[in-house]
C-alpha positions in Angstrom: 26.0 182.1 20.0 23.0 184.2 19.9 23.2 187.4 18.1 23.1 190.3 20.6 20.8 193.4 21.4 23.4 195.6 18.9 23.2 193.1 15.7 19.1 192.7 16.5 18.6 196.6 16.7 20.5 197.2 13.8 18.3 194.0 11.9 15.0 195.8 12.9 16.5 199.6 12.1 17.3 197.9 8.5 13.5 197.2 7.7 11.5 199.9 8.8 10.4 200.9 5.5 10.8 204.3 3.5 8.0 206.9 4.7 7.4 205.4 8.2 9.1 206.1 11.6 9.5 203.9 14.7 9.8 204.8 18.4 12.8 203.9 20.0 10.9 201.9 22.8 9.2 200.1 19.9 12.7 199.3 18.7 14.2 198.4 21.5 10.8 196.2 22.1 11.3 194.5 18.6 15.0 193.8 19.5 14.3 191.8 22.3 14.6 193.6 25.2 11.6 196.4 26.3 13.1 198.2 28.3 16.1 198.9 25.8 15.5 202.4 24.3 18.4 203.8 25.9 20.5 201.1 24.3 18.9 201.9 20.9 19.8 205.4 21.1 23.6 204.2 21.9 23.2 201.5 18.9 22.5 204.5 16.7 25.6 206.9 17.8 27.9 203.9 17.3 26.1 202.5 13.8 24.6 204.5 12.4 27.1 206.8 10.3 29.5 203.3 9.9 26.4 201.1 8.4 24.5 203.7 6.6 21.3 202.5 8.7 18.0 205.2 8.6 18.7 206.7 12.0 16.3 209.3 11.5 13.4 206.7 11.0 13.8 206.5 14.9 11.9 209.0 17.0 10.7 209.5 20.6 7.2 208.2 22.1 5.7 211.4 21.6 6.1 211.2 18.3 8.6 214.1 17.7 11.8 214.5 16.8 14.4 214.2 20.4 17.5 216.2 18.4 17.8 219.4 19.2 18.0 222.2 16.5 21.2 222.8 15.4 22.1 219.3 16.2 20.4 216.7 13.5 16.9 218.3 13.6 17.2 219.6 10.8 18.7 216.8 8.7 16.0 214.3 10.1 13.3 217.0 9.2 14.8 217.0 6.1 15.6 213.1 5.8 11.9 212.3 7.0 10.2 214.7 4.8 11.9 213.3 1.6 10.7 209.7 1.7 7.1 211.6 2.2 6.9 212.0 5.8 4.9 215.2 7.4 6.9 216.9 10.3 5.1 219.8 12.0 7.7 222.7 12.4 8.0 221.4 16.1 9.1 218.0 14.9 5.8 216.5 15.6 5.4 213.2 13.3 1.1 211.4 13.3 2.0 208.2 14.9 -1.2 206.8 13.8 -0.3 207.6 10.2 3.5 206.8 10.5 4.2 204.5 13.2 5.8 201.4 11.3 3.5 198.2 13.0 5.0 195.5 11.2 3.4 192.2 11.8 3.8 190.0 15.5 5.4 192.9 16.4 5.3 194.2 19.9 2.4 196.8 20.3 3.8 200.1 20.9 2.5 201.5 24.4 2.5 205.4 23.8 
């Protein structure tokens, strides 16, 4: 039986490496399925917390942080800024510094 979306999101969340950040269309591209980054968001309420994954390696396509103050943004701030990652005080991450591209991966359409 083929692993589903949930076990291949978690897979890819598991190897974005320390000090880089992924959109969660990226994700959801990498797990098979495109037009998934709705389900990737779900994967991470459900997951995240239970499998210790790095959740807040997973932003928006804007490249900022989508949790609202008082509500995570300051622990992914936090999080993001301690494996070396700049976050502007509006939660603005530099893709094109960031942006994990590992290799065959699906390009990221921003």
């Amino acid at each position: 039986m083929a692993d589903s979306f949930s076990d291949r999101a978690r897979h890819v969340l598991k190897r974005i490496p320390r000090g880089k950040v992924v959109t969660y269309g990226l994700l959801a591209a990498m797990a098979g399925n495109p037009r998934g980054a709705r389900q990737v968001v779900w994967v991470l309420n459900a997951y995240a917390e239970k499998e210790n994954l790095p959740w807040y390696r997973v932003i928006n396509s804007q490249g900022r942080i989508s949790l609202p103050r008082g509500g995570g943004f300051e622990l992914q701030v936090a999080l993001l800024k301690r494996e070396g990652v700049k976050v502007s005080k509006a939660g603005e991450i530099d893709l094109d510094k960031y942006l994990w591209r590992p290799r065959g991966a699906v390009r990221s359409r921003r």
